[in-house]
PANU-270841 format. One record per residue: x, y, z of N, C-alpha, C in turn; residue in one letter. Coordinates in steps of 0.001 Angstrom, whole numbers, plus 500000, padded with zeros to 6 digits. Each point is the difference from the previous one (the first is absolute). Layout:
<kezas>
XYZXYZXYZA ...
</kezas>
This chain:
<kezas>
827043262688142824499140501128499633499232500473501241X 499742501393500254499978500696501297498182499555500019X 499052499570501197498716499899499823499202501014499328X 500438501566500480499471500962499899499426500185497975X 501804499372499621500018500205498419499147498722499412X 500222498686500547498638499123499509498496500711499992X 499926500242501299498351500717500156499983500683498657X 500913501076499635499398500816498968499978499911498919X 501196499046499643499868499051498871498828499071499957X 499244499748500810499050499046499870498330500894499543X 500192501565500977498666500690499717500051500754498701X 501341500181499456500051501101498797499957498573498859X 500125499403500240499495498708498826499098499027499791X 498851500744501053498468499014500306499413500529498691X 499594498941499159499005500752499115498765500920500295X 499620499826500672498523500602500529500095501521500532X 501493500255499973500305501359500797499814500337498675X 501024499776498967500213500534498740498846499860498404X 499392499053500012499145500118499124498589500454499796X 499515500070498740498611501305499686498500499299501462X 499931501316500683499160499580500722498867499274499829X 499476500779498691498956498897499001500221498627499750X 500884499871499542500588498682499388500239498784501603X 500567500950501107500513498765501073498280499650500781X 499402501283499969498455499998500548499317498254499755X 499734500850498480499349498878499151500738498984500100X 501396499354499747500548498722500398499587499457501744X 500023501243500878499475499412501400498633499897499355X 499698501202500123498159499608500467499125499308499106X 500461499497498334499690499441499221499119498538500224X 501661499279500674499015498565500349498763500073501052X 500517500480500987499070500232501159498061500443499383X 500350501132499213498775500372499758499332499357499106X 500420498960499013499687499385499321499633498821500568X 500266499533500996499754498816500978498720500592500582X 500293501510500756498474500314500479498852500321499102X 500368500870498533498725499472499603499360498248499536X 500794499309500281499247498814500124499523499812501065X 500709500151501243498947500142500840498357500533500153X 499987501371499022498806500642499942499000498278499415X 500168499525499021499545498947499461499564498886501300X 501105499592500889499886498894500598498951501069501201X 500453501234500688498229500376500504498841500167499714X 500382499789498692498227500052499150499711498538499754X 500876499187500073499765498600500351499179499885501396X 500732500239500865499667499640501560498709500404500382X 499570501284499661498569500501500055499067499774499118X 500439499145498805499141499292499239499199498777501087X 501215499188499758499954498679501302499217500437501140X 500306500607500587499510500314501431498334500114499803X 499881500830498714498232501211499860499806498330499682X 500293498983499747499419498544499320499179499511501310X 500940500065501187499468499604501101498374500575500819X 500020501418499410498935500943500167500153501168501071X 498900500495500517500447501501500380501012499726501452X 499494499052501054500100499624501051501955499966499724X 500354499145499418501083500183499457501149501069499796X 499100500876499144500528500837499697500087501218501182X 498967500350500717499932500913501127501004499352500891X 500419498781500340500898499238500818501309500190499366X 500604500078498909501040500259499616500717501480500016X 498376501123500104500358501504500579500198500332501098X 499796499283500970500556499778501542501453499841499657X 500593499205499610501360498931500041500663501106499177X 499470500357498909501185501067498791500475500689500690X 499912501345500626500764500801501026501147499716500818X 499868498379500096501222498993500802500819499949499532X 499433499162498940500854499370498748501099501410499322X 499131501027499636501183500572499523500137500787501235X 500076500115500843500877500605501236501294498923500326X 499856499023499695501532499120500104500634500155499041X 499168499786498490501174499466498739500669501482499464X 499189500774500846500227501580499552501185500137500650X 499891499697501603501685500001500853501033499156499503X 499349498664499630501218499425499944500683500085497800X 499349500564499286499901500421499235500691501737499554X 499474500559500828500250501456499858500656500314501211X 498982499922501120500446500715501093501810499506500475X 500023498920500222500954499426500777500960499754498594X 499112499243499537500814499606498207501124500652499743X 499371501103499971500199501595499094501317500431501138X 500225499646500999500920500524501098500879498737499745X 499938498718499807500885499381499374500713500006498635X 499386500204499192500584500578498911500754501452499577X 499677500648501030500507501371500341501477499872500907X 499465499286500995501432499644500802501083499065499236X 499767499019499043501065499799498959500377500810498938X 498960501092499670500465500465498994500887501569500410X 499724500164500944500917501380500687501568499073500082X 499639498988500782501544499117500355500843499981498888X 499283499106498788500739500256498786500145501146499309X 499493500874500255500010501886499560501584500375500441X 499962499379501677501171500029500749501197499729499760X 500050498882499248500607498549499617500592499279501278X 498953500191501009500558499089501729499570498662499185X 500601499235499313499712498493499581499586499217501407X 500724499659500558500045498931501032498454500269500665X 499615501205500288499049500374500597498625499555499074X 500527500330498487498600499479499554499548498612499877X 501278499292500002499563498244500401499797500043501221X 500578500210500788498836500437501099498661499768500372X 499942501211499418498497500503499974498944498532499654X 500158499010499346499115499123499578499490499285501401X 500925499406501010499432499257501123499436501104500697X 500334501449499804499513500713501092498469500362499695X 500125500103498554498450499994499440498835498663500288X 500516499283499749499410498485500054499516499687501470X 500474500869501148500258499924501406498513500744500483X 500159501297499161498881501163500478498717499134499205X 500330499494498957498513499275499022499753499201501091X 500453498963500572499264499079500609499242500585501257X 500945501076500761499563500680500909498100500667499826X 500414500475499118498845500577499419498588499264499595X 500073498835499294499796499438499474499050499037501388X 501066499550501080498776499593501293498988501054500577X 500455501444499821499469501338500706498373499380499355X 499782499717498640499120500353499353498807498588500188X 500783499142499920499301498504500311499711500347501392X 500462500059500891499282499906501664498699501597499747X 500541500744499089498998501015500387498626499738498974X 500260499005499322498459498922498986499777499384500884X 500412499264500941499244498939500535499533500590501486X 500529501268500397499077500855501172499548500757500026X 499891500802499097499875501449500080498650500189498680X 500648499439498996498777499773499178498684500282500207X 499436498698500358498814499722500217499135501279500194X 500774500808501413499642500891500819499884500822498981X 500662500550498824500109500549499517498561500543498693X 500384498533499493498706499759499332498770500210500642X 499720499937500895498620500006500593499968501564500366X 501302500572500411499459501556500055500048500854498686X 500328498903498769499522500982498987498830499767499398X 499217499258500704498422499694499468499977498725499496X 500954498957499934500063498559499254499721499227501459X 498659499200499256498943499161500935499402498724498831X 499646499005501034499314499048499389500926499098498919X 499503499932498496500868499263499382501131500966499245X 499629501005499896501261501056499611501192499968500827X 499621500196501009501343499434501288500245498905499653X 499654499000500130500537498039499441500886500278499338X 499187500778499094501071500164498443501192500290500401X 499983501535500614501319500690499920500877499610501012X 499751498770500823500554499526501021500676498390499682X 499263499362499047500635498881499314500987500806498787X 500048500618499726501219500300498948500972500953501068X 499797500828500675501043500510500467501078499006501256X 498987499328500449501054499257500738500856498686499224X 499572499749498579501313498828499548501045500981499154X 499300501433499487500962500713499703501231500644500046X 499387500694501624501226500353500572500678498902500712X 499199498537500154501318499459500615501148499962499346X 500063500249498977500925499663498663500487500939499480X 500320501179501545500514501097499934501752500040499461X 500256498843500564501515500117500166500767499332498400X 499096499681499230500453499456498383499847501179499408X 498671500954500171499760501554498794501279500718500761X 500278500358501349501490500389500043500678500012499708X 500735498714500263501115499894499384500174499983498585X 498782499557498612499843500161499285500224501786499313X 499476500464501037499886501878499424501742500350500799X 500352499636500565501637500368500381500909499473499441X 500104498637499574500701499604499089500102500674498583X 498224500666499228500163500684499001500356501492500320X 500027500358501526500597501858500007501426499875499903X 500666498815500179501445500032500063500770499668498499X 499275499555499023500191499626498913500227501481499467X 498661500712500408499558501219498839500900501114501350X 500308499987500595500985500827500710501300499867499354X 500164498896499605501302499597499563500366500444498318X 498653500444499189500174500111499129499505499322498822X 499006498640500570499912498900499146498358500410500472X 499217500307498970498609499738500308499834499241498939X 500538499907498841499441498583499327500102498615500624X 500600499270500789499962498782500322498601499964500477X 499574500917501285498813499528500468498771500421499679X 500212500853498912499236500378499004499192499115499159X 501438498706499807499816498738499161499184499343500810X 500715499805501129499600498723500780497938500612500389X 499977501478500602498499500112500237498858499799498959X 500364500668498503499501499322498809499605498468500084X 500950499703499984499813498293499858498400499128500965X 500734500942501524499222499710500918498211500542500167X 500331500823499069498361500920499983498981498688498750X 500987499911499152499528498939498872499300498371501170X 501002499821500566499639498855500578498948500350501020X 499660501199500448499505500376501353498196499548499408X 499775500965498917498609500508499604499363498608499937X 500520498713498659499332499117500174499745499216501229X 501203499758500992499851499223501369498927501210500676X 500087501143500156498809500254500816498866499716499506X 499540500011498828498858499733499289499463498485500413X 500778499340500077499911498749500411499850499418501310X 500853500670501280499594499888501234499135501076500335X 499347500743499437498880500844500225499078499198499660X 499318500005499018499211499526499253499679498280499769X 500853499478500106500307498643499467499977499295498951X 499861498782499582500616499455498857499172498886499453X 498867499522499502499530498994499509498768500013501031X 499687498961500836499307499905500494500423500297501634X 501953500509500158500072500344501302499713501513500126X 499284500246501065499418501456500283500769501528500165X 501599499476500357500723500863500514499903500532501064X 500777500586501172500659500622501178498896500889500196X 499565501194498990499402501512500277500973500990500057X 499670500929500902501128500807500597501098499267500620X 500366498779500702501104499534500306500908499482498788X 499318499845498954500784499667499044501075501567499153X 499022500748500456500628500861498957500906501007501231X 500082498724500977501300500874501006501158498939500170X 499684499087499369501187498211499934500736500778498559X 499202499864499458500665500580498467501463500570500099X 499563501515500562501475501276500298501216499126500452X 500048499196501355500709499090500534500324499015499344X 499410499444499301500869499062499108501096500433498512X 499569501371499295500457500238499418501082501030500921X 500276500228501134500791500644500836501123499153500082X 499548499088500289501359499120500725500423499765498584X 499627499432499049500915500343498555500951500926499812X 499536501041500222500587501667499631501108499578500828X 500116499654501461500724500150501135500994499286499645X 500295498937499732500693499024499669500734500261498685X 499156500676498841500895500613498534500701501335500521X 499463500534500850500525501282500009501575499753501045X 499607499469500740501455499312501007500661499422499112X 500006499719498867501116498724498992500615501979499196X 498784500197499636500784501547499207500665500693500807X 500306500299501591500862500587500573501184499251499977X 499954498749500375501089499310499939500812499808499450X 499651499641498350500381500007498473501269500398500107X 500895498823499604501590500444499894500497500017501254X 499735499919500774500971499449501149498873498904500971X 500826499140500088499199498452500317500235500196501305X 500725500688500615500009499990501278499369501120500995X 499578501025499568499041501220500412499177499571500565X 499039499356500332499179499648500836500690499426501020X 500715498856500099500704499565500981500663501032501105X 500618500813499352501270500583500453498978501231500933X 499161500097499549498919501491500539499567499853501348X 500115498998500233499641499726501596500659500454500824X 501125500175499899501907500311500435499802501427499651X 499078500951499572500184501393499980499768500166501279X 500641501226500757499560500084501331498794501466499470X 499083499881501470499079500925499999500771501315500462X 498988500922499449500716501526500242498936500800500213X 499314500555501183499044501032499649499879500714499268X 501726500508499538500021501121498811499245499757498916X 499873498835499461499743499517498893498005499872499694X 499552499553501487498812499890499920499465501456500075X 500266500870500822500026501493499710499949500705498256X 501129499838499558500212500256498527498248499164499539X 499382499145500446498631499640499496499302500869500300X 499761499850501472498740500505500677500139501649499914X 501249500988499575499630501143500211499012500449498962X 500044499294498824498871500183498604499035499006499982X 499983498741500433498967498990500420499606499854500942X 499971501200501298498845500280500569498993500773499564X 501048501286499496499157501010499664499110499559498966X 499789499457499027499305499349498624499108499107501255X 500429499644500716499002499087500125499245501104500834X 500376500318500845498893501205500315498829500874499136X 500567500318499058498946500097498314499138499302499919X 500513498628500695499178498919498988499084499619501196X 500215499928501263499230500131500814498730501005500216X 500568501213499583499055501164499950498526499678498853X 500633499108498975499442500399498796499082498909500252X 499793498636500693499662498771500379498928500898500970X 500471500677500937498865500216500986499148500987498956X 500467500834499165499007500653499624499088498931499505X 500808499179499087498944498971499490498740499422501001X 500437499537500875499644499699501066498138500862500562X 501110500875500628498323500864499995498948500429498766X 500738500093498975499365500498498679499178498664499920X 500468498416500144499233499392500068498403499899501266X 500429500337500819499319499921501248498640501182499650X 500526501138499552498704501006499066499407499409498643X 500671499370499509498845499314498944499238499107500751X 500890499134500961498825498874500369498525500060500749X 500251501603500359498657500385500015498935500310499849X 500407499369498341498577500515499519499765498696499115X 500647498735500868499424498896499313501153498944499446X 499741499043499957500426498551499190500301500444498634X 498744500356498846500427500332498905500929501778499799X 499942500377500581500643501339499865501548499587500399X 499955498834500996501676499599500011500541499429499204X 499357498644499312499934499265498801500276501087498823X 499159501395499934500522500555498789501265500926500171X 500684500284501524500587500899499875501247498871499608X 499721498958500496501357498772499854500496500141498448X 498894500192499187500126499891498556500960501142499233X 499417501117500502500555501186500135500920500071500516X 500802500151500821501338499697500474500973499162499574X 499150498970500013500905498922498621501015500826498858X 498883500882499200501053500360499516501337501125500421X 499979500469501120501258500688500817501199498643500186X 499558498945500243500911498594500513500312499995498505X 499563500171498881500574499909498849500984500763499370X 500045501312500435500621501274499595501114499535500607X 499699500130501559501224500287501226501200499476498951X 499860498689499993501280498839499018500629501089499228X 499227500792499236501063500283498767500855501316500794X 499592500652500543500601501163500818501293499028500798X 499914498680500932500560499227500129501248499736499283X 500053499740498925500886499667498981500610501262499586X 499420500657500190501163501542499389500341500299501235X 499604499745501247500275501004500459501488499017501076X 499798498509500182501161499096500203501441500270499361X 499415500690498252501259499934499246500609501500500452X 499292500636500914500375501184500161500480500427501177X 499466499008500865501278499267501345500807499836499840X 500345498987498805501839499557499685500952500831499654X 499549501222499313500249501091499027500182501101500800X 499095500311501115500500501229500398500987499349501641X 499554498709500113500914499696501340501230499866499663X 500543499581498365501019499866499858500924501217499959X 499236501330499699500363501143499221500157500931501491X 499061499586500879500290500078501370501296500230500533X 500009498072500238501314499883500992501625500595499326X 499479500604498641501080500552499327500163500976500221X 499059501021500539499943500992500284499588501103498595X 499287498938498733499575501218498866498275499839500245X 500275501121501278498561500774499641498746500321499014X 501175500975499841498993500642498609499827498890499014X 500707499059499705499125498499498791498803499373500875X 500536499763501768498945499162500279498329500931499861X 500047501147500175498620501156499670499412499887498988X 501034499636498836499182500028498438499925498695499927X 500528498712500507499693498911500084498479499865500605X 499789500647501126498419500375500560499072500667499433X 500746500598499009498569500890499226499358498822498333X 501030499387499771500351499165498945498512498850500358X 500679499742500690498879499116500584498668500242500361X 500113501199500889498228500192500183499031500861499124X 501113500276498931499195500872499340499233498962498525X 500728498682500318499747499267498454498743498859500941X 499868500278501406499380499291500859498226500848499963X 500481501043500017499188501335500315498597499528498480X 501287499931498764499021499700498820499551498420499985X 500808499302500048498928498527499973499289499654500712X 500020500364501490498775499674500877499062500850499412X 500098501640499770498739500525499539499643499446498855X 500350499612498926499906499635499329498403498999499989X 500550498844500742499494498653500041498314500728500964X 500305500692501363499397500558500579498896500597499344X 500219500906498677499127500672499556498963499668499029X 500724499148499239499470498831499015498276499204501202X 500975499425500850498901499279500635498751500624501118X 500858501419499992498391500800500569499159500228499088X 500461499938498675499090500950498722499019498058499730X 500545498971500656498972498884499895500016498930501352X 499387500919500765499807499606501390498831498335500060X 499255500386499012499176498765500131500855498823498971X 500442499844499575500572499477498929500785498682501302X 500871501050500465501129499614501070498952499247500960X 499151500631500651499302499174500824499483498353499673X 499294499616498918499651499163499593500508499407499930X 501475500076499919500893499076499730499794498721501272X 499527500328501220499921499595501155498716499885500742X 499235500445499609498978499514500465498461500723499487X 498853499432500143498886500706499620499042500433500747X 500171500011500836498718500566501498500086501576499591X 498855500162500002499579501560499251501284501356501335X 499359499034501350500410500963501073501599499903500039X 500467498702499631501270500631500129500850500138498725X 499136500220498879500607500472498619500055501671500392X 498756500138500578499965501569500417501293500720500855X 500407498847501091500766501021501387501566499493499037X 500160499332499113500941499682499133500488501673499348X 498807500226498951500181500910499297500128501076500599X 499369500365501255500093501215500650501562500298500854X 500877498648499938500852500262500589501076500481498569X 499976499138499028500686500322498833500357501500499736X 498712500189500073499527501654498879500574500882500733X 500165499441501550500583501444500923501030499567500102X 500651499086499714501663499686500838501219499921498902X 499099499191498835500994499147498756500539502186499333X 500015500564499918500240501202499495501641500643501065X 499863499616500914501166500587500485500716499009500541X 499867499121499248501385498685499962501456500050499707X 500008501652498960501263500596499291500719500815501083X 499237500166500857500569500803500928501017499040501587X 498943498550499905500104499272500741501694498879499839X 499947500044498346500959499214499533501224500888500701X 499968501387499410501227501479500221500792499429501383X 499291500308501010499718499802501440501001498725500262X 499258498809499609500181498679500441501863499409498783X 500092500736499067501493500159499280500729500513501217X 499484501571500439500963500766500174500110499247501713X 499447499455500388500258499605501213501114498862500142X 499791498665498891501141499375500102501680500775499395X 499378500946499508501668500842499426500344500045501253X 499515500656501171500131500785501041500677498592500855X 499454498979499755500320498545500864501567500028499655X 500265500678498910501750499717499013500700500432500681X 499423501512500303500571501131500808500142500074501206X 499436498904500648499941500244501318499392500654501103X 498869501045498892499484501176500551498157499684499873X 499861499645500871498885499568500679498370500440500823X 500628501868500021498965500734500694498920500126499809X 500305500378498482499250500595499479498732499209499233X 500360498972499890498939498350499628499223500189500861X 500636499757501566499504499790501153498761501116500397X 500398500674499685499405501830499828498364499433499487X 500671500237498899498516499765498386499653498920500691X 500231498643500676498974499238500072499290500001501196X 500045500711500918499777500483501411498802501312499222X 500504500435499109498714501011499489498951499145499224X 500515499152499241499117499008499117498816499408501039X 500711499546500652498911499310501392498912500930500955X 500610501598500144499142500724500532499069500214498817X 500346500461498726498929500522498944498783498113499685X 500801499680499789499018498545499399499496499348501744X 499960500034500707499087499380501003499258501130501222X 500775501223500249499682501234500452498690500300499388X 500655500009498191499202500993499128499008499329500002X 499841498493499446498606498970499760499179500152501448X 500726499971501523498699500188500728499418501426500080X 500792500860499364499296501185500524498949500548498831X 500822499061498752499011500200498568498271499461500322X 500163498680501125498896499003500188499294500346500617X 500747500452501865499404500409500999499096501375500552X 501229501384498567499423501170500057499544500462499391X 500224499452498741499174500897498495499030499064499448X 500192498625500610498540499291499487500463499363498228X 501444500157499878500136499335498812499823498593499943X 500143499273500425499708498666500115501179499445499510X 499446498433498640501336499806499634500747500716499275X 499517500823499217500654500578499175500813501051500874X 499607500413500715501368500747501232501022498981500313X 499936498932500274500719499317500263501471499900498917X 499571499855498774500270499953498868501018501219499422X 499031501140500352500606501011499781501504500444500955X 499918500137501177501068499584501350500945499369499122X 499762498771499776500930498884499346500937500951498626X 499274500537498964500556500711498997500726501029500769X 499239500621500714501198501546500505501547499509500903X 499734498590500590501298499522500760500969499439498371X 499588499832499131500981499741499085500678501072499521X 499212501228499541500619500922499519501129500667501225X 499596500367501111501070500165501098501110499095500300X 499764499131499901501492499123500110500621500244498979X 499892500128498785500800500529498579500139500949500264X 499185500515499852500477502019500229501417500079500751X 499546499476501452500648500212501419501753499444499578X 500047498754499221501510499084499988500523501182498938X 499538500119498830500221500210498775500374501850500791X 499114500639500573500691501405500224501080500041500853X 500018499143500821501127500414500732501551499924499311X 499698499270499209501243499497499420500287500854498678X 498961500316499218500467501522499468500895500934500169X 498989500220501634500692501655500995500728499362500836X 500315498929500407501249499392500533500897499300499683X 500786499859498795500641498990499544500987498824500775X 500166498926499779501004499980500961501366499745499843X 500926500636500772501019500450499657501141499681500751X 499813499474501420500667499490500492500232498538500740X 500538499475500499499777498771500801499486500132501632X 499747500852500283499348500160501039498837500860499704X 498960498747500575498095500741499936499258499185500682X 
</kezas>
C-alpha cells in the first residue's frame, strides 16, 4: 500500500476530524476541566493554610505567585500547549513515527527548561524580591519556599509534558484521573506539612512547597506507566530514537510563542505586584487574596481551552480549517460564560470572599477593592485565554503575542500612570488591571472574527 494512501486513510478516519465538535470538545476538555475545577478547591485550600501562618506569610507567598505561575503556566500552557500541538498536528498528519518521536524530544526540552528555572530561583530571585519591596521577614518567607520549590523544577515538568502528550494524543482522561487522585492526596499532606500534626509544628511555607513535589513525582511515574501501556518495551527502545531538530522545532514554533504570552503575562504580574507593594504589607496581603481568585478561574479556561489544542491541532494538520475556527469559538465562547459567570457572582460578594482568608480590617479592604474592579471582566479574560490555546492548535501565535504585549502596556503602563498622574492610588491600580483584561479579549477574540484562519501559513 502506497504511503501517500496510508496517510489518508489514516486522516479521513481519525475520529476527531469527523465527529460533533460539541461532543469531541466536551470528551477533550471535559476531564481536564473537571480536574481544574478541583483545583479551584485545592487553591482555596492553599490560601486557607498559608492566611493560618499570618500576614507575613501571606505577603511572602505574593512575591513567589508571579513565579510560580510563570513556570507551571510555560510548562503547562506555554511550552505544554506546543507539545500537545506538535503531536496533535503530527497525528492530524498521520507522520506516526514522528509522533513517537516526539515523546523523548519533549521530555528533552522539559528538563532543559526545567534547570533554566531552578538556577534562575537560586540567583536571580532574591534580587528580585527585594526590588519588589519584600524585606525583613516577608523576604525569609518568600525565599524559604521559593528556593525548595523550584528546585523541584524538573518533577512539575516532566509531570505537565508527560500530561500535554497524553491530551495531544487524544487521551485527557488518563491524566485527568491520575491529577484528581493527586489533588485529593495533595490538600491533606499540605495541610499537614504546613501546619503540622499533634504536637509537631509543621514546615510553614517550606512545607507547603515539599507538598507539590511529592505529589509530582507520583504523577511522573503514573503518567510514564500510561504512555507506555501496551507495549513493555517503549521506554526502553526510546533512547535509540535519534534526535532531529525538525522535531524539536515542530515544539518550539508554538511553545515559544505561548511561552512568550506567558512570560508577558508573569512580568505584568510582576510589576502590577511591585505597584501594590507600595502602598504597604497589608494592601499586598489583600491584593494576594484578590488575585487568588484569577489563579482559580485561569484552571477552568485551562481545561477548555487544552481540549481545544487537540481539536483544532488535529483539524489543523488535516488541513480542515474552517472546523478548527468553530472548534475556537466553541470553546471560548462557553469559557467567555463560566468564568463570567463565577467572576460576577463573587464581585456582587466581595467581602464574603475576603473573609474567607483573613480578618485585618486593612487588608479585607485592599481585598475587596481589588475584587469589585477586576472579578467583572473575568468573562472577557476566560474568551482571550480559550482562544489563545486554540491558536497554540493552529500554530498561529501572533496574535496572543499581540494582546499580551498590550495586556502588559494597559495593566502596568496604565496602574503607574493611574497612581503617578491622576492621583488614583490603589484603586487606579486596580482599575489598569480591569482595562488590560478586557483588551486582551477584545484584541484575540477580534482578530479572529475579521481574520479567520484559513490557511497553513501565518
Amino acid at each position: 500500500m502506497p504511503l501517500w494512501f496510508r496517510r489518508l486513510e489514516f486522516v479521513l478516519s481519525h475520529p476527531l476530524l469527523t465527529a460533533p465538535i460539541g461532543r469531541s470538545l466536551l470528551r477533550l476538555a471535559g476531564p481536564t476541566t473537571a480536574v481544574m475545577a478541583v483545583q479551584v478547591f485545592v487553591a482555596i485550600a492553599e490560601a486557607w493554610f498559608v492566611a493560618r501562618l499570618g500576614i507575613d506569610a501571606l505577603a511572602g507567598i505574593a512575591l513567589v505567585i508571579p513565579f510560580i505561575t510563570l513556570m507551571m503556566n510555560m510548562a503547562n500552557g506555554g511550552m505544554g500547549g506546543g507539545v500537545a500541538s506538535a503531536l496533535a498536528r503530527t497525528l492530524g498528519a498521520g507522520r506516526l513515527e514522528d509522533a513517537r518521536a516526539l515523546v523523548l524530544h519533549a521530555l528533552l526540552l522539559g528538563l532543559g527548561c526545567a534547570a533554566i528555572f531552578t538556577i534562575f530561583a537560586w540567583t536571580a530571585l532574591p534580587v528580585v524580591f527585594r526590588w519588589l519591596g519584600g524585606s525583613g521577614p516577608v523576604l525569609q518567607q518568600a525565599l524559604a519556599f521559593s528556593t525548595v520549590w523550584f528546585s523541584g523544577a524538573a518533577v512539575l515538568w516532566s509531570s505537565a509534558f508527560l500530561s500535554a502528550l497524553l491530551r495531544g494524543g487524544g487521551d485527557s482522561a488518563t491524566p485527568s484521573r491520575i491529577g484528581l487522585v493527586m489533588s485529593l492526596v495533595y490538600i491533606p499532606l499540605l495541610g499537614v506539612l504546613t501546619l503540622g500534626l499533634g504536637d509537631w509544628p509543621g514546615l510553614g511555607l517550606v512545607g507547603c512547597a515539599i507538598a507539590p513535589l511529592i505529589t509530582g513525582v507520583a504523577s511522573v511515574i503514573l503518567l510514564a506507566q500510561a504512555i507506555g501501556r501496551g507495549r513493555q518495551d517503549f521506554w526502553r527502545t526510546l533512547g535509540r530514537v535519534p534526535l532531529r531538530l525538525r522535531l524539536f522545532g515542530e515544539i518550539l514554533r508554538v511553545g515559544a510563542m505561548g511561552s512568550v504570552t506567558t512570560i508577558t503575562a508573569t512580568f505584568t504580574a510582576m510589576l502590577v505586584t511591585g505597584l501594590v507593594g507600595r502602598f504597604g504589607t497589608a494592601a499586598l496581603a489583600g491584593y494576594s487574596i484578590g488575585m487568588r481568585l484569577e489563579f482559580m478561574l485561569a484552571p477552568l479556561a485551562f481545561g477548555i481551552g487544552t481540549g481545544a489544542t487537540t481539536l483544532v491541532g488535529i483539524a489543523a494538520g488535516a488541513g480542515a480549517w474552517s472546523r478548527a475556527v468553530k472548534v475556537a469559538w466553541t470553546g471560548g465562547l462557553f469559557a467567555f460564560f463560566a468564568m463570567g459567570a463565577i467572576g460576577w457572582v463573587i464581585a456582587l460578594l466581595p467581602e464574603t470572599w475576603s473573609h474567607l482568608f483573613a480578618s485585618d480590617p486593612a487588608v479585607i479592604a485592599a481585598s475587596v477593592a481589588c475584587i469589585v474592579h477586576i472579578a467583572p471582566f473575568y468573562c472577557l479574560f476566560g474568551l482571550g485565554l480559550t482562544l489563545n490555546f486554540a491558536s497554540q492548535g493552529a500554530g498561529r501565535m501572533t496574535v496572543p503575542v499581540i494582546a499580551s504585549v498590550a495586556r502588559l502596556i494597559a495593566a502596568a503602563g496604565g496602574g503607574w500612570f493611574a497612581v503617578e498622574q491622576m492621583g488614583l492610588g490603589l484603586d487606579g491600580v486596580f482599575l489598569a488591571i480591569a482595562a488590560s483584561l478586557a483588551i486582551y479579549g477584545f484584541l484575540i477574540a477580534g482578530a479572529l472574527l475579521l481574520f479567520p484562519w484559513k490557511s497553513h501559513r501565518g
